[in-house]
C-alpha positions in Angstrom: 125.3 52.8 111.5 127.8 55.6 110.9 127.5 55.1 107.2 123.5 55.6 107.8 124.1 58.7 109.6 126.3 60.4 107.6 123.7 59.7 104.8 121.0 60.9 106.5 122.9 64.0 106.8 124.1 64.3 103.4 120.7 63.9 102.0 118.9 66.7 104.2 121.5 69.4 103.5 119.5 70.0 99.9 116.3 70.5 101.9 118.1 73.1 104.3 119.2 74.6 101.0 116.4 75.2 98.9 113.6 78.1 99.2 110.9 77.9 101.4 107.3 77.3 99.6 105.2 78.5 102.2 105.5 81.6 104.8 105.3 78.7 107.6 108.3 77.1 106.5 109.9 80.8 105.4 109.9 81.7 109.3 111.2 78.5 109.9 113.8 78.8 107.6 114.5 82.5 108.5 114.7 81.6 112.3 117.4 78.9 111.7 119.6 79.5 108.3 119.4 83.6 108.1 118.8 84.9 112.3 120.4 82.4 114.1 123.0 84.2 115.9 121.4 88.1 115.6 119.5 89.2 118.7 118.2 92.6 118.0 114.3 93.1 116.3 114.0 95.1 113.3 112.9 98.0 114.1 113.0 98.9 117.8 116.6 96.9 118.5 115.4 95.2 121.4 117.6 92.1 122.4 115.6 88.7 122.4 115.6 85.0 122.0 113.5 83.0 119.4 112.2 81.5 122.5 111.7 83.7 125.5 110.9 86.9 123.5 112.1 90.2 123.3 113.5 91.8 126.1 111.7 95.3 126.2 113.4 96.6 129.3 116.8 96.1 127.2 115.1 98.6 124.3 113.1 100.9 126.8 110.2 99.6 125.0 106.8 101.0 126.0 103.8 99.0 125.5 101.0 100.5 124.1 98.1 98.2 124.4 99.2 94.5 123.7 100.8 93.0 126.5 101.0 89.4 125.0 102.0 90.1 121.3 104.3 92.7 122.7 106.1 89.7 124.6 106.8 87.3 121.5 109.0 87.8 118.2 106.8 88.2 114.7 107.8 88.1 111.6 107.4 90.9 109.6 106.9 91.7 106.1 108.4 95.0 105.3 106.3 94.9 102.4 102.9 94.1 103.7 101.2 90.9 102.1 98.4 93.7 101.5 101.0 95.4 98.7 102.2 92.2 96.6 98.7 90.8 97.2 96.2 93.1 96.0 97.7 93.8 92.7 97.1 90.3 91.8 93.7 88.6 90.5 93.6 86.0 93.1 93.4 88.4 96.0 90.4 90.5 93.8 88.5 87.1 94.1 89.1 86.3 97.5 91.7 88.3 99.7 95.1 86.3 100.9 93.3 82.9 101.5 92.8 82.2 97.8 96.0 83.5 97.4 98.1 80.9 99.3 95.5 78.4 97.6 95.8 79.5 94.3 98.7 81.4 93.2 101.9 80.0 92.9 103.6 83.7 92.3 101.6 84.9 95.6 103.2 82.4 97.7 106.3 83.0 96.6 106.5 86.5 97.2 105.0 85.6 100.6 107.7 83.1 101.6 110.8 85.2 100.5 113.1 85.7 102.5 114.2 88.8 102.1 110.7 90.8 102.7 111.4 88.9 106.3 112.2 90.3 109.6 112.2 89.7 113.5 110.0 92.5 115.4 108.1 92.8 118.4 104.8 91.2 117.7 103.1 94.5 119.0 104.5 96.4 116.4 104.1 94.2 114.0 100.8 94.2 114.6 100.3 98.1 114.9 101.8 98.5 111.7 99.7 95.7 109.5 99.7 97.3 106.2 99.9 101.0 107.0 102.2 102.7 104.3 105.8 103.9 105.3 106.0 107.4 105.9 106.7 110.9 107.9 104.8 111.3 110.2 104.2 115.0 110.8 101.2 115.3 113.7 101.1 115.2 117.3 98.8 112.3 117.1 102.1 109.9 116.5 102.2 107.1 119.4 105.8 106.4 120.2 107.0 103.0 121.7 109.0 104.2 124.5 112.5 104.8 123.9 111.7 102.4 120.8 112.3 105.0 117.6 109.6 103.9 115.5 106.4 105.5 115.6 103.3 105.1 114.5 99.8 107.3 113.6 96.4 105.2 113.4 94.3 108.1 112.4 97.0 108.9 109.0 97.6 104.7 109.0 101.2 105.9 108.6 104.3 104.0 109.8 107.3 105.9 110.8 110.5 103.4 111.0 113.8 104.9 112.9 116.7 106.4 110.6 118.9 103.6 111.1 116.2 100.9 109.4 115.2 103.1 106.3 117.7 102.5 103.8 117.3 98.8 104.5 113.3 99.2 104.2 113.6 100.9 100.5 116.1 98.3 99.3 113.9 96.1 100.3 110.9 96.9 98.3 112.6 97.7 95.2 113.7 93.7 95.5 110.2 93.0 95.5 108.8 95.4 93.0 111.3 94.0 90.1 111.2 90.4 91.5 107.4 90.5 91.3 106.2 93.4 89.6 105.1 95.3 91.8 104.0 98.8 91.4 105.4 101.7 93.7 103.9 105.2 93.6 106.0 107.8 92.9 105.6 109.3 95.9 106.8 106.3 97.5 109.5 106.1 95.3 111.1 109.1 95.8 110.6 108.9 99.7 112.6 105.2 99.4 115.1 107.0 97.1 116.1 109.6 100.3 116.0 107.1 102.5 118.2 104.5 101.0 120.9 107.8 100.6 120.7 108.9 103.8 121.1 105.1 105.5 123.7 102.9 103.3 124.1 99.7 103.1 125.3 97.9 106.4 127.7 95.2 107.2 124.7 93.3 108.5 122.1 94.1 105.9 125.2 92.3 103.0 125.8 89.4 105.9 122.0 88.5 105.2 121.7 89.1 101.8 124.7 86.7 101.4 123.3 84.1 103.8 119.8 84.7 101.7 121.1 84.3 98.4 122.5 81.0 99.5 119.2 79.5 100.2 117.0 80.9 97.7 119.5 81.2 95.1 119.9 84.9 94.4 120.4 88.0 96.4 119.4 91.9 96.0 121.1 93.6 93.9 120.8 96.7 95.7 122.3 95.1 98.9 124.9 93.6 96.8 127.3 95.9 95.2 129.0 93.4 93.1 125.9 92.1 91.5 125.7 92.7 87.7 122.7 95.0 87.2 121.1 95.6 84.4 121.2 99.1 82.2 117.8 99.9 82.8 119.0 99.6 86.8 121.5 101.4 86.5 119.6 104.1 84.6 117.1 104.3 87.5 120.0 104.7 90.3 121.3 108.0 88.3 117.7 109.1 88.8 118.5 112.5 90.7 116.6 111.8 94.2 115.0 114.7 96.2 117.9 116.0 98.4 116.3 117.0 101.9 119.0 119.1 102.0 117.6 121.5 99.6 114.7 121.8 102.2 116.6 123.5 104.9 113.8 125.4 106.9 111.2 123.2 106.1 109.5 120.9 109.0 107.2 118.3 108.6 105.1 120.0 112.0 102.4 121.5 111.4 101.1 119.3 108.4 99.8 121.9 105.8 97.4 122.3 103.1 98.4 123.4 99.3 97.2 127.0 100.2 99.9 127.0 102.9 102.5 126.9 100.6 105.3 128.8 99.9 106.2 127.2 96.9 106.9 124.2 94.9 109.9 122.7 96.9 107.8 123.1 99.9 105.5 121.0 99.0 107.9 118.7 97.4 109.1 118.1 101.1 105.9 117.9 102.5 104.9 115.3 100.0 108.1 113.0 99.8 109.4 113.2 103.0 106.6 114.1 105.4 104.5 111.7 103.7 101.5 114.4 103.4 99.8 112.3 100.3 96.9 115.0 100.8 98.7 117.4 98.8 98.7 114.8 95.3 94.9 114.5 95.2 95.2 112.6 91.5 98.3 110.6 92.8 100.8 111.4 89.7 103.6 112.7 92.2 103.2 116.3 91.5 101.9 118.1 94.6 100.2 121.4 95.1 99.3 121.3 91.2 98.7 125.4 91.4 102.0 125.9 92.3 104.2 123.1 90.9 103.3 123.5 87.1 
């Protein structure tokens, strides 16, 4: 009987090991080999249990208007299934369901672990595939003491400081593990971001403890990680320094003809998020004035 045991055991440790195929079992997965002993959400740090739920007193979390999702853990995709989706023919033809039916590379992208985190359901929900971004009007609802904020009428989705970096280093694991296609705007927004909030002792814990099921980490998480010349290349890329920008705000959201000049609406395009000001979307606002 001992002998059976042990070889029960033996023979599910490969399971445990390999990637998940489906975002069912990815949660599953994430929940038991990657979260098990963390106990703060994603982006509101509010202590919780798989189980009971976050604890929103422990956060000062505010609920805005879902009492019941606000009260259970969701997992998240910090890029939306929306993003990795659309760009692909199956979701053209018939949106996520065909998707998971139909396209191996879909449910891949959807199952990976590293595009996975614990939040409060309400935000989770709030957020659904709103873009990441500054948000700059009064119309923001804030969740409390909860640092994230989001605008429903600008479908933007302001994370807190201390979640940014990891949110950028995030998608660029997905655009070159998928091909997925960033805007510029976007790009330079995640390229701030990921400079002013480094890499933490947490964020390489998971990587590590990622890379161990699905068989490679992110090699922007993991400093040791051979990367390729054309990587490398695109780290040098000189990012916008917010620091240039002193005397700028993000409040009140202008127009082009409220410019003072280029770098102004530089900053009110990359890190205000104001995607008004590139009408043609090549990442050059305020075309009158930035020539």
């Amino acid at each position: 009987m001992r002998y059976l045991i042990t070889l029960l055991a033996f023979l599910t440790v490969p399971a445990l090991a390999a990637p998940p195929t489906s975002f069912s079992a990815a949660k599953r997965v994430a929940e038991s080999e990657v979260y098990y002993d963390q106990d703060q959400t994603f982006y509101c740090g509010c202590a919780f249990d798989f189980e009971a739920g976050p604890d929103l007193a422990s956060c000062g979390y505010e609920i805005r208007k879902q009492p019941a999702r606000a009260a259970r853990i969701e997992w998240e995709h910090v890029m939306p299934a929306y993003d990795f989706g659309r760009q692909r023919q199956c979701w053209q033809e018939g949106g996520r369901r065909n998707c998971r039916a139909n396209d191996p590379v879909f449910r891949e992208a959807e199952a990976d672990l590293q595009n996975l985190v614990p939040s409060v359901g309400e935000v989770n929900g709030d957020r659904s595939n709103m873009r990441y971004g500054m948000i700059a009007g009064a119309d923001a609802y804030q969740y409390g003491q909860c640092q994230a904020k989001v605008s429903f009428p600008e479908r933007i989705f302001e994370p807190p400081a201390d979640v940014r970096g990891d949110i950028a280093r995030t998608y660029w694991y997905m655009r070159d593990t998928y091909g997925i296609q960033i805007s510029r705007q976007q790009q330079q927004l995640f390229q701030a971001w990921a400079n002013a909030d480094p890499v933490s002792d947490w964020e390489r814990e998971r990587n590590r403890r990622i890379a161990a099921i699905q068989g490679a980490g992110n090699p922007y998480v993991d400093e040791n990680a051979e990367v390729p010349d054309w990587l490398a290349d695109s780290r040098r890329a000189d990012p916008f320094d917010p620091d240039e920008a002193e005397g700028f705000s993000c409040s009140p959201r202008k127009s082009c003809g409220q410019m003072r000049s280029c770098e102004e609406a530089r900053y009110h395009l990359e890190q205000c998020g104001n995607g008004r000001l590139d009408g043609d979307g090549d990442g050059t606002p305020c075309e009158a004035i930035c020539r």
